[in-house]
LUMFISE-377292 format. One record per residue (C-alpha): residue in three letters; z, y, x. Coordinates in steps of 0.001 Angstrom, whole numbers, plus 524288, in hexadecimal, padded with zeros to 5 digits. Example, Ala and Ser with C-alpha at 12.3 -4.5 7.8 and 13.67 -1.06 7.14 Angstrom:
% residues 2
ALA81E787EE6C8300C/SER81BE47FBDC83566/
This chain:
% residues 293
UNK14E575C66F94707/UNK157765D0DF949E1/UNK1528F5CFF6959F7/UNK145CB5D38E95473/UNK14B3F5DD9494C45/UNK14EC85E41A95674/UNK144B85E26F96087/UNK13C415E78695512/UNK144435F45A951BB/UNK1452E5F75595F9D/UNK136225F70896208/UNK135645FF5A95394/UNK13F796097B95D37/UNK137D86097496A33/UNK129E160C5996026/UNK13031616B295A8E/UNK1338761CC9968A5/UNK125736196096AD2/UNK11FBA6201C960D2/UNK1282C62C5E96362/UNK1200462CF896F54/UNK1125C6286696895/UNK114FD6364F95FDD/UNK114A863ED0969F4/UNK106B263BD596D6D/UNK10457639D495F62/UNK105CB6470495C85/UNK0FCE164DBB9686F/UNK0F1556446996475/UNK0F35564939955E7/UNK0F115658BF95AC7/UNK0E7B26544F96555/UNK0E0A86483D96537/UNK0E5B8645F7972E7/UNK0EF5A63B249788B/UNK0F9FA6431598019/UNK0FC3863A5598B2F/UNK10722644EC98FB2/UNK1101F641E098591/UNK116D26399298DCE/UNK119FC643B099812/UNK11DAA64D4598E9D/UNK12741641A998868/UNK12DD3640F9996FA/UNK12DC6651309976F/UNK135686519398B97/UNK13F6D647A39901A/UNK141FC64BC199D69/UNK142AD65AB199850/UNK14D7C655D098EB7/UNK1534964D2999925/UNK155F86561D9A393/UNK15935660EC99A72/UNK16441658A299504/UNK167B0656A09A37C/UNK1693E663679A73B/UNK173C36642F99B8E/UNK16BAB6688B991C5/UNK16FF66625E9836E/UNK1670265B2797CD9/UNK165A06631A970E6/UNK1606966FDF97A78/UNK159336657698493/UNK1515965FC9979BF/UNK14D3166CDC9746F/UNK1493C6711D980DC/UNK14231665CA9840F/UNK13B8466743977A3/UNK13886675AD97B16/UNK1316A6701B987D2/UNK128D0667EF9808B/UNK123C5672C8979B1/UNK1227A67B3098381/UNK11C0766FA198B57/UNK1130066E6997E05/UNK10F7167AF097DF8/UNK10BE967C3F98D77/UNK1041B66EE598AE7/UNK0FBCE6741D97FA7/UNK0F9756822698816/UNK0F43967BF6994DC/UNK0EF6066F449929C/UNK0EAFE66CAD983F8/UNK0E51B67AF497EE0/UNK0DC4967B9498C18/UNK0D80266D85986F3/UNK0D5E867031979CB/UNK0C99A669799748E/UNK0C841661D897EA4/UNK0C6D26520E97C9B/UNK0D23B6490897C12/UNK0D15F642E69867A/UNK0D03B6500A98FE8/UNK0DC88651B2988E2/UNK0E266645A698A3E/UNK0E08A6460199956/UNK0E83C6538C99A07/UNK0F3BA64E37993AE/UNK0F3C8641C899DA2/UNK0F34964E349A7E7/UNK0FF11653E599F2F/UNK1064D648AE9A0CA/UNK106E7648559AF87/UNK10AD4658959AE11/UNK11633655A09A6EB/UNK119EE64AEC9AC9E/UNK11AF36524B9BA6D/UNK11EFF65DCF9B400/UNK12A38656239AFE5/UNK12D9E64F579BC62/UNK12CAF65C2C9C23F/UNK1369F664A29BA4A/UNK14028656D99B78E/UNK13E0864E699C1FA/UNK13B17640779C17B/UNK1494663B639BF85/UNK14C836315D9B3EE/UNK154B76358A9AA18/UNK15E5E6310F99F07/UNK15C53635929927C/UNK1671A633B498950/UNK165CE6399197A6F/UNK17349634A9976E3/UNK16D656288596FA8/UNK1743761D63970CB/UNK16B0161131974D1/UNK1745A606A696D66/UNK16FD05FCD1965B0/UNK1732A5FD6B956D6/UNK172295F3FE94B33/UNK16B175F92B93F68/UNK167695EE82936A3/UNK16AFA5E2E99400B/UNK161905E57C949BE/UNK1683F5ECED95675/UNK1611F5F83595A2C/UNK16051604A196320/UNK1683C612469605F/UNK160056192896A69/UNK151F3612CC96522/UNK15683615BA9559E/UNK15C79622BA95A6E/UNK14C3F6254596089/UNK146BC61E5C9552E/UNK14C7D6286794B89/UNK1492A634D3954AA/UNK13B936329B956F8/UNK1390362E0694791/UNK13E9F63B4094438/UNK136036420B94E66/UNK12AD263A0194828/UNK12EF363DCF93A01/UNK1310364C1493EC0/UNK122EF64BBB94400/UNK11B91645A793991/UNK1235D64F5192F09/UNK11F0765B5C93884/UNK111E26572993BEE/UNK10EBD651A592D64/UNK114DC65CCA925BE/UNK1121866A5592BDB/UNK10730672849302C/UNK1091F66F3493EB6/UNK1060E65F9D9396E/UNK0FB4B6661693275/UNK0F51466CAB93E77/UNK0F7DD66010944D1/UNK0F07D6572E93CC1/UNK0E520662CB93C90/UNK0E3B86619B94A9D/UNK0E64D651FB94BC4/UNK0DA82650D494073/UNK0CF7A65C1D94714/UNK0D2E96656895301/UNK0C8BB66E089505D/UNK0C99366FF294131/UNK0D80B670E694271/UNK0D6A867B0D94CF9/UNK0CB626826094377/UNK0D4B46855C9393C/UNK0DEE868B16941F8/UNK0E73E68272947B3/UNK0EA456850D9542C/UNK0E9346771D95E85/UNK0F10D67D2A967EE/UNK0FC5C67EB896015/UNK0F98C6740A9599A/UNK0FB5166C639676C/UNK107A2673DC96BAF/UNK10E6866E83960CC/UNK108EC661A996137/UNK10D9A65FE0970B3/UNK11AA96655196DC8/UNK11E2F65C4596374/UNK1182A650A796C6A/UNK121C665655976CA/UNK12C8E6563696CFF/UNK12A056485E96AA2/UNK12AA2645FE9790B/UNK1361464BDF97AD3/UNK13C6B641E496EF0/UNK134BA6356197499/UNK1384063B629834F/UNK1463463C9597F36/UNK145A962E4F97762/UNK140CC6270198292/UNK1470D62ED298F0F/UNK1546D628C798748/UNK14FB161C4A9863A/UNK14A8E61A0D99659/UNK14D746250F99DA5/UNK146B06335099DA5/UNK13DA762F4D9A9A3/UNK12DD1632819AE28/UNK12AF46231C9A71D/UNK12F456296E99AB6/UNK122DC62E3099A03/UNK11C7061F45998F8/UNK1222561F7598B42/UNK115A8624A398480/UNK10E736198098B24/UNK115546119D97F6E/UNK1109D61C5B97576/UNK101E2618D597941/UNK1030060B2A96F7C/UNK10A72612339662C/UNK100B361CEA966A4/UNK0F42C61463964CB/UNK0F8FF60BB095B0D/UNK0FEB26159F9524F/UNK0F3E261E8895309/UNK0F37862BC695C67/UNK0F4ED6347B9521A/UNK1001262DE894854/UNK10EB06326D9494A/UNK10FEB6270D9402F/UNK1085761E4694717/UNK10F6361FF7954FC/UNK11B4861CFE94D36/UNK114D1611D994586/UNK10E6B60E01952E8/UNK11B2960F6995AB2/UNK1228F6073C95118/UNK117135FC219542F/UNK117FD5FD3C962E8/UNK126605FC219626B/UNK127D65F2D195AC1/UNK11E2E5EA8A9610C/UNK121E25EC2A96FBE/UNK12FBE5E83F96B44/UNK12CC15DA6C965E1/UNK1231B5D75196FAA/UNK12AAC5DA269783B/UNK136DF5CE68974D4/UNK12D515C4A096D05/UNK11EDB5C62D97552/UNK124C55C9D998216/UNK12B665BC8998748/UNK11D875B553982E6/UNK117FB5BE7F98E4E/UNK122C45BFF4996E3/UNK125375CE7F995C7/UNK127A05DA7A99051/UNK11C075DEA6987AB/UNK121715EB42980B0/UNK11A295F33098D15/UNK10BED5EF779896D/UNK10DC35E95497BBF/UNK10D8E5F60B97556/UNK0FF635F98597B42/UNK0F96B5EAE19765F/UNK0FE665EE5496954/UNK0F5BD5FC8796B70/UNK0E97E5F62D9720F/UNK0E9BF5EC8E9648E/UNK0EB815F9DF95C94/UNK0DFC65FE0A96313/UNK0D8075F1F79606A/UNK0DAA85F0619524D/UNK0DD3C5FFC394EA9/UNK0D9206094F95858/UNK0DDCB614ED95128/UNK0EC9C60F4895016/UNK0F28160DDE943E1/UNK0F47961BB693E30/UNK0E77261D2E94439/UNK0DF3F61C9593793/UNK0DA4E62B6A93322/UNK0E0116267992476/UNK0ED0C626879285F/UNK0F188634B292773/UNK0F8F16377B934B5/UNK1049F63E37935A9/
């Protein structure tokens, strides 16, 4: 019992690390209707910014606000040249210049950084430690807290002020919200930093956890299941959905993977989406009823 304890609470960890990732996207598609397929780049920006900053003997404190400052910046240059000469145009025009986006910052990267792997260490600990009987993780429970505080932090922000409120406004009817004054392109300036903030968080996360390398960038592939079973514009669903995919991939991984003679956690998470997408298309915060945070 206490085997599967654990093997459970550790796929609960890696879901919530998932989901962390899932958010980012989450929160371009609420101000835009469009799936940023760069937010993987910008997640690998972020952490080899902080990574060689920290190198060059920068302390973290002053790296990490810098880094953060790039992501801004980088936010704000996005918005400029590639979404306001866009504007009104159909999703998937703008879906197609965020693939291109991708590839930018992704050679803009290798270009001022190089293409060198790095260690990443955030002073966490990656020990295991028993709570309750069941051995688990410092480093994933050390993650697990950060990125439910950046959730909490985001849903408080984006639920409770009149930023949230614009949000939802432009989320709900681009062209009504942009009739009574609010103004998209600062609208999506915001939206894109706080995705890059997120990035930077998830970037940091993960570049601990296997290295701050070019493949670091694969880790939004996982965010796609999380993303479609959750619903692409739920903060609570990604972490609802995340939780799932997790949780899943981790026991079919010890108790379904010797019946098939392998490792399933790589494609078991996208059955579990193609059976969302059978049975509810819309994922399960999909539903126009349930108010969205």
């Amino acid at each position: 019992m206490s085997f599967f304890a654990e093997t459970l609470v550790g796929g609960l960890f890696a879901g919530v690390m998932y989901a962390l990732v899932a958010i980012g996207f989450v929160l371009i598609y609420k101000a835009s209707g469009v799936f940023n397929f760069a937010q993987g780049a910008m997640l690998l920006f972020a952490a080899l910014t902080f990574v060689t900053l920290t190198e060059r003997g920068v302390p973290f404190a002053p790296a990490f606000g810098l880094t953060a400052l790039v992501m801004v910046l980088m936010a704000c240059v996005i918005e400029r040249l590639v979404l306001r000469p866009l504007r009104n145009r159909d999703a998937l025009t703008l879906f197609m210049a965020t693939l291109g986006l991708s590839f930018v910052v992704e050679g803009l990267a290798q270009l001022l950084m190089g293409t060198d792997v790095h260690m990443l260490d955030l002073g966490i600990e990656d020990v295991g430690i028993e709570i309750g009987g069941i051995l688990v993780s410092q480093f994933d429970l050390t993650a697990a807290a950060i990125a439910l505080s950046l959730v909490a932090v985001l849903s408080i922000v984006f639920s409770r002020t009149s930023m949230g409120v614009a949000l939802r406004a432009v989320a709900d009817d681009t062209l009504a919200a942009q009739s009574i004054g609010i103004r998209l392109p600062m609208i999506w300036r915001v939206v894109w930093s706080v995705a890059g903030l997120v990035a930077l968080v998830a970037g940091l996360l993960w570049g601990a956890r296997q290295g701050v390398q070019y493949s670091l960038s694969l880790v939004t592939l996982k965010a796609l299941p999380v993303l479609i079973i959750g619903g692409f514009s739920s903060i609570p669903g990604a972490i609802l959905a995340g939780l799932l995919v997790g949780a899943a991939e981790a026991l079919a991984d010890i108790y379904l993977g010797p019946l098939v003679g392998g490792a399933v956690s790589p494609w078991f998470a996208y059955v579990l989406a193609v059976a969302f997408l059978l049975v509810r298309p819309a994922g399960l915060f999909g539903d126009e009823a349930i108010e969205r945070v």
